[in-house]
C-alpha positions in Angstrom: 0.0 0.0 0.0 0.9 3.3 -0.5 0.1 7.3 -0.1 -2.4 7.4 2.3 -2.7 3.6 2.9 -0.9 1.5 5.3 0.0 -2.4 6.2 1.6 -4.6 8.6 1.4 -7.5 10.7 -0.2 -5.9 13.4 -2.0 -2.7 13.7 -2.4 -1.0 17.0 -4.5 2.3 17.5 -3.9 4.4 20.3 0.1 5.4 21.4 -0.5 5.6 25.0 1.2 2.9 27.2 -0.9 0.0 26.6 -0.8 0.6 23.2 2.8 1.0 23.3 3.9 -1.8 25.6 1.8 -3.7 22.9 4.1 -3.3 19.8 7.4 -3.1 21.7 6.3 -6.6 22.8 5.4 -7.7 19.0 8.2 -5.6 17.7 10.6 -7.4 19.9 9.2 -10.6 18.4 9.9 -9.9 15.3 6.4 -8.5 13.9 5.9 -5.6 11.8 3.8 -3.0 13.5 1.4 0.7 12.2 0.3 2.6 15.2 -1.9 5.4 14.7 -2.6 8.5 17.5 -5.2 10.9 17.4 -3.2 13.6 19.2 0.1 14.8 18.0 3.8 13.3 18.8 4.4 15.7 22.3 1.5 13.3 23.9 3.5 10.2 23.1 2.5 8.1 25.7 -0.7 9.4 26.4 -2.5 10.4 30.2 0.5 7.9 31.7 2.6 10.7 31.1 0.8 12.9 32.9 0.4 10.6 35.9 2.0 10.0 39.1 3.2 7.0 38.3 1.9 4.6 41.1 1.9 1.0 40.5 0.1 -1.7 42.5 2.2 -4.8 43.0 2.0 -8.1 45.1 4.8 -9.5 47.3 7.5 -7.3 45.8 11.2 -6.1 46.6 10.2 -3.3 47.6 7.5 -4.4 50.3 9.8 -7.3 51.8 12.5 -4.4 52.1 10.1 -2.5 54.1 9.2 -5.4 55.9 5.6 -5.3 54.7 4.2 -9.0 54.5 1.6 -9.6 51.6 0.6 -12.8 49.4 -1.5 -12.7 46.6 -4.1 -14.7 48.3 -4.1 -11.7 50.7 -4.5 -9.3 47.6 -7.0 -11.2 45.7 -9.7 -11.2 49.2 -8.6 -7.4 49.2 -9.0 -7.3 45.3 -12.6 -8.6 45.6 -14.0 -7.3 48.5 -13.2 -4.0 47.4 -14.2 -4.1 44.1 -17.6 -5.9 45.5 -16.5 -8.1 42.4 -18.9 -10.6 41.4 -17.2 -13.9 41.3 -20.1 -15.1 38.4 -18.6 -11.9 36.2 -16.3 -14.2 34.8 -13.6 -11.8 32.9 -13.4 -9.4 35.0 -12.6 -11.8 37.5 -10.4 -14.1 35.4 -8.5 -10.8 34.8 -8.4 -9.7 38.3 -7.2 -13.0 39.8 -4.6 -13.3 36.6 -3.1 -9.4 37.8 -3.2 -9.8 41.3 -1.0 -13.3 40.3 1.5 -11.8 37.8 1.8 -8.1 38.3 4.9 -8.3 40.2 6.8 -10.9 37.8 4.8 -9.5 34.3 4.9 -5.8 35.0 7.2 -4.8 37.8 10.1 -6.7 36.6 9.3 -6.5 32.8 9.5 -2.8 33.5 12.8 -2.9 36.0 14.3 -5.0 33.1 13.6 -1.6 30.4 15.0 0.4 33.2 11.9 2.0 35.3 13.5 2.0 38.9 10.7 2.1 41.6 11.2 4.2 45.2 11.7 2.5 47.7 9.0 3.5 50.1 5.6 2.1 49.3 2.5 4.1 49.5 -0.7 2.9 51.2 -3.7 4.3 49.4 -7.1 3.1 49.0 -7.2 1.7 52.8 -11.3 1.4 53.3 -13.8 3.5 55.0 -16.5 1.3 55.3 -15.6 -1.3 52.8 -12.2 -3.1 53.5 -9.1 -2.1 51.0 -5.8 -2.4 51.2 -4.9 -4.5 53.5 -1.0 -3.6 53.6 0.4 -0.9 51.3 0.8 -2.0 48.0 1.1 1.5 45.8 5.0 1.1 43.8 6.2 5.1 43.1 8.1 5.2 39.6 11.0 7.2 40.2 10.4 9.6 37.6 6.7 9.2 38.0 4.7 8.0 34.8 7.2 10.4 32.8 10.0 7.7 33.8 7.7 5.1 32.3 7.1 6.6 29.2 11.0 7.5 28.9 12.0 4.4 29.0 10.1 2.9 26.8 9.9 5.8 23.4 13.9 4.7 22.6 13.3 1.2 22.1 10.4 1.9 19.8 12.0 4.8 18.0 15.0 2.1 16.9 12.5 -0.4 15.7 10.8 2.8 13.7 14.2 3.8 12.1 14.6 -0.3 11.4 11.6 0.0 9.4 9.8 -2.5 11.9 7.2 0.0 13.3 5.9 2.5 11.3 4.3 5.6 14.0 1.5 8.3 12.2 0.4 10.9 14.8 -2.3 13.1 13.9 -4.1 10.2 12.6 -7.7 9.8 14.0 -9.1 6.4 13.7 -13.1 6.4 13.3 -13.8 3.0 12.3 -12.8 -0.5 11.7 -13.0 -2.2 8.6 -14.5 -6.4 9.0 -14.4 -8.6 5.5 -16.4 -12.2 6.0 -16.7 -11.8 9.3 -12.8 -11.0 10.0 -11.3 -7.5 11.1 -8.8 -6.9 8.8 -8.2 -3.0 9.5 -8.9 0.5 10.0 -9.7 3.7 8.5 -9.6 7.3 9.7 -8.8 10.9 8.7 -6.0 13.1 8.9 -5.8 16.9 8.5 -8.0 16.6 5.3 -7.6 13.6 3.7 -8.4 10.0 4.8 -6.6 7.4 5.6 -6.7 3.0 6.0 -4.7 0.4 7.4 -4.7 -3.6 7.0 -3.2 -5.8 8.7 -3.5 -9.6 10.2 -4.5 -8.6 13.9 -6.2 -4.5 14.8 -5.6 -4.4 18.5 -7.7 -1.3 19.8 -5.8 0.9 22.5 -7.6 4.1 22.1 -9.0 5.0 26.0 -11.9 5.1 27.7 -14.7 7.8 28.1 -13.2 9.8 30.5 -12.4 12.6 28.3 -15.7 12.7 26.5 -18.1 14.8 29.1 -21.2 14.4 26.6 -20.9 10.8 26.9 -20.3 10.7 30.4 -23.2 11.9 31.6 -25.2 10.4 29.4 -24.3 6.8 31.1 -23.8 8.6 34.6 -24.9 6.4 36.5 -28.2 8.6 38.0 -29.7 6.1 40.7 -26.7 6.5 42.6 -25.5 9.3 42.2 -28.2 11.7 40.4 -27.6 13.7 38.2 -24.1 14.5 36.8 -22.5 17.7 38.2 -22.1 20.9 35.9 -19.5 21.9 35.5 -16.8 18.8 35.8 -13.1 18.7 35.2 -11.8 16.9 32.4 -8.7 14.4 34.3 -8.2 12.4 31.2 -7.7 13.5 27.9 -9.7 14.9 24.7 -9.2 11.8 22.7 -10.8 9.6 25.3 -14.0 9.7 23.6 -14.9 6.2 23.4 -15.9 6.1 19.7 -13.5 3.1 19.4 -15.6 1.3 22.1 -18.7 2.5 19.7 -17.2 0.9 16.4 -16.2 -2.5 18.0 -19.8 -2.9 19.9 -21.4 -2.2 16.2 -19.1 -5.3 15.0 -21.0 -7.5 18.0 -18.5 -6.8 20.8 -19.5 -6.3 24.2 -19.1 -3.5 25.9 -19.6 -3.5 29.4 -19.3 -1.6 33.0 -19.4 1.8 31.3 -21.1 3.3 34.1 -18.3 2.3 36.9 -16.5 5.4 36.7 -13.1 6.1 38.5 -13.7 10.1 38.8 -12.1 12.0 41.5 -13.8 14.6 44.6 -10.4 16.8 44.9 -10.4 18.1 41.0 -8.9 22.3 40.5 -8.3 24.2 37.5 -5.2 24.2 36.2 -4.3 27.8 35.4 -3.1 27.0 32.0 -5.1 24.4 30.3 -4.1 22.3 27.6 -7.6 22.0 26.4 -11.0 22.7 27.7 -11.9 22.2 31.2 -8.8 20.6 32.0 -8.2 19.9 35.7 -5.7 18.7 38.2 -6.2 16.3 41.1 -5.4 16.9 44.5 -4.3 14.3 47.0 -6.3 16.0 49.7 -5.0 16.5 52.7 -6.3 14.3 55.9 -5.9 17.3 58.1 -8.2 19.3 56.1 -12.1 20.0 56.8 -13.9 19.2 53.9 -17.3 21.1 53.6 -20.0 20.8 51.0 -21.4 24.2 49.0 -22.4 25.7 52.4 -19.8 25.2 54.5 -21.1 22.5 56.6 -18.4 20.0 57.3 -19.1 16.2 56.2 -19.1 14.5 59.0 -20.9 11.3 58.7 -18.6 10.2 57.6 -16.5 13.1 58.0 -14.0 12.9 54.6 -10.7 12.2 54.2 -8.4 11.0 51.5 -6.8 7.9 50.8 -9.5 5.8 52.1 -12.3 5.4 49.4 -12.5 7.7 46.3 -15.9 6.5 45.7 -17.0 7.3 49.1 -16.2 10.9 48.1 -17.8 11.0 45.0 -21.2 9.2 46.5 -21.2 11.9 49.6 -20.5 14.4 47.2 -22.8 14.2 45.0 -25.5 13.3 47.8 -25.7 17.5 47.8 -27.3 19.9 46.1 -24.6 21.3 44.7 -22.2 18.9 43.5 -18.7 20.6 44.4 -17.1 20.9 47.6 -14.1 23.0 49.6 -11.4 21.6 51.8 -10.4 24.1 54.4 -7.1 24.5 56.3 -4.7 26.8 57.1 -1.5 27.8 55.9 0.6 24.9 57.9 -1.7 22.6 56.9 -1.0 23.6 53.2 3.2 23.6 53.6 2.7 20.1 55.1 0.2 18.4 52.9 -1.1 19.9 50.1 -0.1 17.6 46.8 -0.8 17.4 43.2 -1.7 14.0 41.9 0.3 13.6 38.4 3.9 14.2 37.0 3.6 17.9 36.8 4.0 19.4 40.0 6.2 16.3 41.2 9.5 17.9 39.6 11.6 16.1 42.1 10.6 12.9 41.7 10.2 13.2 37.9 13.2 14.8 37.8 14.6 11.8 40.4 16.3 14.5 42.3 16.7 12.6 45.3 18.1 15.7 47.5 15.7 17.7 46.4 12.6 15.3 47.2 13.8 14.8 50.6 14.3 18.2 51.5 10.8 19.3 50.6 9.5 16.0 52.4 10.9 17.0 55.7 10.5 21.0 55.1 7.1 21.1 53.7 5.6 22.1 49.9 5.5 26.0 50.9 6.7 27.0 47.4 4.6 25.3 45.6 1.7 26.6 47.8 2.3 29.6 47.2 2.4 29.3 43.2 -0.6 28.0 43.5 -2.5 30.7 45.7 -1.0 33.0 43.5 -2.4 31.0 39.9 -4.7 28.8 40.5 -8.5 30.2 40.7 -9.9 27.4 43.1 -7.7 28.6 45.8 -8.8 31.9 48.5 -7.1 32.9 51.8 -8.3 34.5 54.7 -7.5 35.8 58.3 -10.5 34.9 59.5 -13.7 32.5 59.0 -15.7 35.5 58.1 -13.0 36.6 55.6 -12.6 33.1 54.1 -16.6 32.8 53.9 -16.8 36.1 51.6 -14.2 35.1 49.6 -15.4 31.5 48.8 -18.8 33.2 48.0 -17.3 35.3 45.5 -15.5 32.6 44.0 -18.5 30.9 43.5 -21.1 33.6 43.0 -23.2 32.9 45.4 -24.1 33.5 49.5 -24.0 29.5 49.7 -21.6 29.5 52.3 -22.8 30.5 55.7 -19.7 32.0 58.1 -21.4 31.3 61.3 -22.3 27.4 60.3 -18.7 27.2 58.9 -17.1 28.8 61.8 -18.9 26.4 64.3 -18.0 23.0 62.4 -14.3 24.5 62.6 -14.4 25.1 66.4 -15.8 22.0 67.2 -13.1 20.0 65.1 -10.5 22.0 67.4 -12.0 21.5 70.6 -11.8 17.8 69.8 -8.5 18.1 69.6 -7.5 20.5 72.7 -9.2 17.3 74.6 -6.4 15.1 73.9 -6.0 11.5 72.5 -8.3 10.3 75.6 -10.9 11.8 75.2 -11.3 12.8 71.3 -14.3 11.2 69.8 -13.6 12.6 65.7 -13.5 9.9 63.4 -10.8 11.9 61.2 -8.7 12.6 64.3 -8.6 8.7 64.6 -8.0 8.4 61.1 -4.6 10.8 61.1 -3.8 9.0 64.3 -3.6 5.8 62.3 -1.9 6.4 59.1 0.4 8.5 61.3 2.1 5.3 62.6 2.9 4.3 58.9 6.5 6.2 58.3 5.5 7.0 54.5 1.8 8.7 55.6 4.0 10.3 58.9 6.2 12.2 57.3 3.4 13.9 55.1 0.4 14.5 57.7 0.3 16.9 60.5 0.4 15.5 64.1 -3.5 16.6 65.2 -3.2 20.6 64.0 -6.0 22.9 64.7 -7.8 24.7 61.9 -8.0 28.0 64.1 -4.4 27.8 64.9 -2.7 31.5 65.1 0.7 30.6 64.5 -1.0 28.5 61.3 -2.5 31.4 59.6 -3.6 32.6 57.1 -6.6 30.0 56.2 -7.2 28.8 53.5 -9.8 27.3 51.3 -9.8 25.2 48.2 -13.0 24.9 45.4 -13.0 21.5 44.6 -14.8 19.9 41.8 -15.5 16.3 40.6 -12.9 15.4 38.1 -13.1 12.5 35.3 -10.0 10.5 35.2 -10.7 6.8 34.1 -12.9 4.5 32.6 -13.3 1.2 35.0 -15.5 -0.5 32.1 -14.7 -1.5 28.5 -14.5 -3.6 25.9 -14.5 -7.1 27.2 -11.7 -9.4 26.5 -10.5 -13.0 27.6 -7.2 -13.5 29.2 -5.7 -13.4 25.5 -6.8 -9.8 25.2 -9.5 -11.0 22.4 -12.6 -9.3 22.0 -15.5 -11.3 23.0 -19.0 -10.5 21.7 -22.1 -10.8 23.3 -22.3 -14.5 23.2 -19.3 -15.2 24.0 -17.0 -15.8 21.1 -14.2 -14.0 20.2 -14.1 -11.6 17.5 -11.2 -13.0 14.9 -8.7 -10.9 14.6 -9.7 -8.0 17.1 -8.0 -7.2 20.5 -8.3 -4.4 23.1 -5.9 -3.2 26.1 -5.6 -0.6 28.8 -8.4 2.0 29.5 -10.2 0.0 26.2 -10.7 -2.9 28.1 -11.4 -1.5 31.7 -7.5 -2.6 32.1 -9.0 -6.1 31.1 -12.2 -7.8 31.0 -14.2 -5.2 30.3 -13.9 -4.1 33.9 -11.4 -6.1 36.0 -12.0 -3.9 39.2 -15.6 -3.9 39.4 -16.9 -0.9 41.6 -13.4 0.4 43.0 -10.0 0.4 42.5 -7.3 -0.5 44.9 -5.1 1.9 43.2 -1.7 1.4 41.0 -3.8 -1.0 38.6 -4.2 1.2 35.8 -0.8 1.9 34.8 -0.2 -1.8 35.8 -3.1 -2.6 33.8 -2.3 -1.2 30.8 1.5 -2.7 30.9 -0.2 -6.4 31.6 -3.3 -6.7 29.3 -0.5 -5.5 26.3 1.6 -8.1 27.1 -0.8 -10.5 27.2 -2.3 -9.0 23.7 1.1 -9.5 22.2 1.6 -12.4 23.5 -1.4 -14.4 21.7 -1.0 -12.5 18.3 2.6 -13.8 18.1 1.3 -17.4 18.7 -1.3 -17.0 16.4 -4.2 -17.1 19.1 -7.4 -15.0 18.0 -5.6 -14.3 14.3 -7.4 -16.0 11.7 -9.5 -18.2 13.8 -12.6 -17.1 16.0 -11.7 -19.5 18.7 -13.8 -19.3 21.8 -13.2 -17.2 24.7 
């Protein structure tokens, strides 16, 4: 083929990192590889790029160094209970149990191998409010955050695209898929103004969720839980998540499934330069903040704090009125805890300037929340409650939040703690107690600091919005990575991994995540994607899934 036509073994839409960990693995097998992006080459790599980089592995290095004991019989009851997956959903299951077995040997080492070096502290996120999570930490830092990922893996493809073995078109969107006698032998798409197609013997779809597509989001939001969908939301993910892909395969039979398990986030902020529209940032929220709702009032049963259940946020959340909400602190608070959830405000570790990271571990974030109180339009100071109030009402428009309601939900937080560790009956207080005896959550959380605190001053309040990030539902696959139709069988010739897949069949982690299995995910369904096209599973056949 030629001009606007294109052929290899294997065609693979979507240059993210399930995408990409796809060819390298057929490149490095000796197959001949297209790979289209929507977006241009600067997003090579995709929203992993973007992202903090935190793994979710079982048993590793890392956790026996820290003297953390896990098994994956320990992760899978975690896995499950978590997820409240059903054992009778067959793939997502199949896929969680086949993770949760091989993530440390199929992605952590696979990735080691490439050199992606991991830090040596392990997070623990996702612990459980009233459902049971993590059991031990389990969340793997990249050092050099998703960045480091993404580095590490571009030479090794760039030298099998000057070999000839890989040829990459950006710019090129895919809007369909082209099936002959029942086979998928390609794609087609446009680019700039012409048009463009691709054949080859295997089309392996790694194009994204939903996420980035707000339309489409609310219009499978899922309303008898949570209502209806908030206006405005952030955009977490990116533009070209706008699961036509997921569209296209479903009209050749597949099944697409779990769309309305969402993985949004409660702590979103404009960024004060967005790449596109209503792009947003995520905040790890601090667990010595107050988080109010629209009025000020303080969530307190349960009161809310991160790190525990991200859906718990979003279900209390959007239990309001008004579906955004403020996290209130003060100026200490801030320098101690305040983070930004992704690559770009983590120079240090993206960067892997080790010196640097510690330093502003032991000394605080000050600088950093300071560019932000001086950029970012979510964030208002105040020297006093009545100060704060007015300002959050003029960020917002409205009288919604009432000073006297939100100064008496501050006092009573302090008096709790002026009682002492005997008598304080706060169920956040005993939730910083707790993660305070964990080194890695110690060093980051303030030991029982009052709001009202004059040496703390000035306060501070954040506007927080719900954020889209990922897609927990997809196109379901078997443990090959082949896409299944309604019935069952698979689809000859067709394959999806990553967000595509819901990180594998069609929604591996059924209601929640335990964190760290999205990245993972997306490393571990392309492997296993490559993997059966270079045995010749799913590639000319239509065997059963």
């Amino acid at each position: 083929m030629g001009g606007n036509a294109y052929e290899a073994e294997v065609v693979v839409i979507g240059a993210g990192l399930a995408g990409m960990v796809t060819a390298l693995e057929l490149l490095d097998q000796g197959k001949r590889v297209v790979m289209f992006d929507a977006a241009g080459r600067e997003r090579f790599g995709g929203l992993a790029t973007w992202s903090f980089g935190g793994m979710f592995f079982v048993d590793s290095p890392e956790q026996r160094r820290n003297g953390i004991k896990d098994s994956v019989e320990l992760a899978m009851r975690d896995w499950v209970r978590y997820g409240e997956l059903d054992p009778n959903d067959r793939w997502p299951y199949s896929w969680a149990e086949a993770y949760v077995n091989n993530c440390t040997e199929e992605v952590r080492n696979w990735l080691s191998d490439r050199g992606v070096d991991f830090f040596r502290a392990v997070n623990w996120t996702e612990r459980g409010y009233y459902v049971p999570g993590n059991s031990v930490p389990r969340f793997h830092i990249v050092w050099g955050t998703g960045e480091g990922i993404i580095v590490a893996l571009i030479p090794r493809l760039e030298e099998h695209e000057k070999a000839g073995r890989l040829q990459i078109h950006f710019n090129h969107r895919v809007s369909g898929l082209t099936q002959e006698a029942g086979q998928v032998v390609g794609c087609h798409g446009t680019h700039g103004t012409g048009e463009f197609e691709a054949r080859g013997d295997a089309v392996v779809i790694a194009a994204g969720g939903i996420a980035g597509n707000h339309d489409r989001v609310r219009q499978i939001w899922p309303r008898d839980q949570w209502g209806d969908p908030p206006e405005p939301m952030l955009n977490g993910s990116i533009p070209e998540a706008d699961g036509l892909l997921l569209d296209r395969a479903a009209e050749l039979g597949a099944n697409v499934t779990h769309l309305e398990k969402m993985w949004n986030y409660a702590a979103g902020i404009r960024h004060w330069e967005p790449m596109f529209p209503n792009y947003g940032l995520s905040l790890v929220p601090g667990k010595s903040a107050l988080w109010v709702n629209y009025e000020g009032r303080r969530f307190v049963d349960p009161p809310l704090v991160g790190s525990y259940d991200t859906l718990l946020l979003i279900d209390e959340i959007c239990k309001e009125k008004k579906k955004y909400s403020w996290l209130v602190m003060n100026r200490k608070i801030a320098d101690k805890e305040f983070a930004v959830s992704g690559s770009e405000f983590n120079q240090a570790v993206r960067q892997k300037k080790l010196l640097s990271f510690i330093v502003r571990l032991l000394k605080g974030n000050g600088e950093q929340v300071q560019e932000f109180i001086d950029h970012c339009p979510d964030f208002v100071v105040g020297n006093s409650v009545a100060d704060l109030a007015d300002k959050m009402n003029a960020l917002t428009g409205t009288n919604d939040v009432d000073a006297q309601l939100l100064a008496r939900d501050i006092a009573d937080y302090d008096a709790n703690i002026d009682r002492g560790p005997k008598l304080q009956n706060d169920d956040q207080l005993r939730r910083i107690a707790h993660v305070r005896q964990y080194l890695g959550d110690r060093l980051r959380t303030c030991n029982m600091q009052k709001i009202l605190d004059p040496s703390a001053m000035p306060l501070i309040a954040i506007h927080t919005q719900i954020l889209t990030r990922k897609s927990l539902g997809g196109i379901q696959v078997d443990l090959d990575a082949k896409v299944l139709d309604t019935q069952g069988n698979a689809i000859p010739n067709l394959f999806a991994v990553g967000e595509s897949c819901g990180f594998g069949g069609g929604g591996m982690h059924g209601k929640r995540a335990l964190e760290g299995t999205f990245l993972g995910g997306c490393v571990y369904s392309g492997r296993m994607a490559a993997r059966a096209i270079s045995s010749g599973r799913g590639v000319g056949g239509g065997d059963r899934g």
